[in-house]
N, C-alpha and C positions, 0 to 999 in steps of 0.2 A: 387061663390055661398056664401051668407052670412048663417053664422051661421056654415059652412060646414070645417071640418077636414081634415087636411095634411093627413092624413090616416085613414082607418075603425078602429072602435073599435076592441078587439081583446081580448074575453074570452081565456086564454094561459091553464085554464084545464079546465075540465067539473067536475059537481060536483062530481060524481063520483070519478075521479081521485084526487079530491080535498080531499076526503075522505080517501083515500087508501093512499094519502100523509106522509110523516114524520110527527110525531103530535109535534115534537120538535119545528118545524120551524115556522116563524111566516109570513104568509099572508100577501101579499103586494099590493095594486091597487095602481098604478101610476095613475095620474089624470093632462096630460101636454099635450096642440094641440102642444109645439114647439117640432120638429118632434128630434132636436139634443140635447138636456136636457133630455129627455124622455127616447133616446137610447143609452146614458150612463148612467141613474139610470137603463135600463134593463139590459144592461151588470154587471153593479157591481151584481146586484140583483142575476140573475142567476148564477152568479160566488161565490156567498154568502154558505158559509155552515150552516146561522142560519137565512135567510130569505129566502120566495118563492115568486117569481110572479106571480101571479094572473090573471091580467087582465091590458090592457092600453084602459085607457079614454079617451076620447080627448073632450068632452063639456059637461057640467051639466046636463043634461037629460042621457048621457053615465054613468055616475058617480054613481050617483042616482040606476039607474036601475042595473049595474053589481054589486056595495055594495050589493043590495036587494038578486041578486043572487049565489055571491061568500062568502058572510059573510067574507069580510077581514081581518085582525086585526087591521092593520094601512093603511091608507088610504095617500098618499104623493100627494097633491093637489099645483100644479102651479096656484093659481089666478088670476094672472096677465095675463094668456093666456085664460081662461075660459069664453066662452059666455054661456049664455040662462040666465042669474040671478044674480045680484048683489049676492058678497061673502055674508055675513051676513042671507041672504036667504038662500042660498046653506049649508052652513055650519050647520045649522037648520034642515035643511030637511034631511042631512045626518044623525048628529045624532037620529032625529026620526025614521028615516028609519030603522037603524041597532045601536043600541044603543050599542051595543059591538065593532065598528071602532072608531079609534083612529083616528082623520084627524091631520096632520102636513101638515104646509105652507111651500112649497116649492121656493125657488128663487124668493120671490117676496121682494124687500127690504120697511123695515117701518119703520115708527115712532113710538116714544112711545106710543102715544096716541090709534094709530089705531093698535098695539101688544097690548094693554090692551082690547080693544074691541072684539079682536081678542081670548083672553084667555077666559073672560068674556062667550063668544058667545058660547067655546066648543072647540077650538081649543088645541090641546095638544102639540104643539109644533111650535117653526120657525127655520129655516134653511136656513141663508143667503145666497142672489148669491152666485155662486162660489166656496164653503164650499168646503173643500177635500172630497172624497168619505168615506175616513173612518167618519170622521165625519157624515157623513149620517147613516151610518151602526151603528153607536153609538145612534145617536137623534130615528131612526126605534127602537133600541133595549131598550133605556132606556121609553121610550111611550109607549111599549107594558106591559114592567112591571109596569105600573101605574104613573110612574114620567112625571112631564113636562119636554120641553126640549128645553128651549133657551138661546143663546150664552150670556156668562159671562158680556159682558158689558152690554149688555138690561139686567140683571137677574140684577144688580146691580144698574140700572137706575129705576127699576121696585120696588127695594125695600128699594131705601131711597127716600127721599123728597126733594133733593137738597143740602141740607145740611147735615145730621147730619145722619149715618147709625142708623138704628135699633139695639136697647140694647135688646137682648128680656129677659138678666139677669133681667132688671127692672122690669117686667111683674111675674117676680117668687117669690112666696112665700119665708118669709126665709128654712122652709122646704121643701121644693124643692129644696131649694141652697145648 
């Protein structure tokens, strides 16, 4: 069946229980049809003392519609495995949808070009294939507090021009020096 999911979608509380929740912990929608990527961000997830799992998506209309109804905090989206919509669409309509998730790109590798279209778009984070789990539980935790969260080489590809890093001493006043 095309369009069709390794397995059903899977709201993991009701809102209800979402409510009654720890209010410490932070909301997690996993958003991956690859059935074996997916059930170890739930293992880690559940095994987390400052994350909860929410919900597993498996295609953009899944995604969309349990966001609307779990209000996630951070939203961990595999792209690379997602039909119904090109990313840039998707990522759009998330944030309109619930303007309080955070989406990070999960295991999809990029280039510079398409991480900046990608930040550009709303995206708050990327998370290389492969990444250790802790690192995950660091990129979830630093995105919900406000920060972006992409690995050292892209941040640093991202923020010179090739040549010559950013002074931002130049940009400062003497009084502010």
């Amino acid at each position: 069946r095309r369009g069709s999911s390794l397995y059903p979608k899977q709201d993991l509380m009701s809102e209800r229980e979402r409510e009654r929740a720890d209010k410490g912990k932070i909301a997690v929608l996993i958003a991956d049809s690859y059935r074996v990527s997916s059930e170890e961000l739930r293992h880690l997830l559940t095994k987390s003392p400052t994350c909860q799992l929410v919900g597993l998506a498996t295609n953009c209309n899944e995604i969309l519609e349990m966001s609307k109804k779990l209000n996630p905090h951070v939203c961990l989206l595999n792209l690379s495995s997602m039909s119904g919509m090109a990313w840039p669409e998707l990522v759009s309509s998330l944030i309109n949808a619930v303007p309080t998730t955070r989406p990070i790109c999960v295991g999809t590798p990029l280039d510079l070009p398409t991480l900046q279209q990608m930040l550009h778009a709303g995206i708050w984070g990327h998370i290389q294939p492969f990444s250790p789990l802790k690192h995950i539980l660091k990129a979830i935790t630093a995105v919900h507090r406000g920060e972006l969260w992409v690995e050292r080489k892209n941040m640093e590809a991202l923020l010179h021009d090739g040549s010559s890093p950013i002074n931002v001493f130049e940009q400062l006043t003497n009084r502010e020096l």
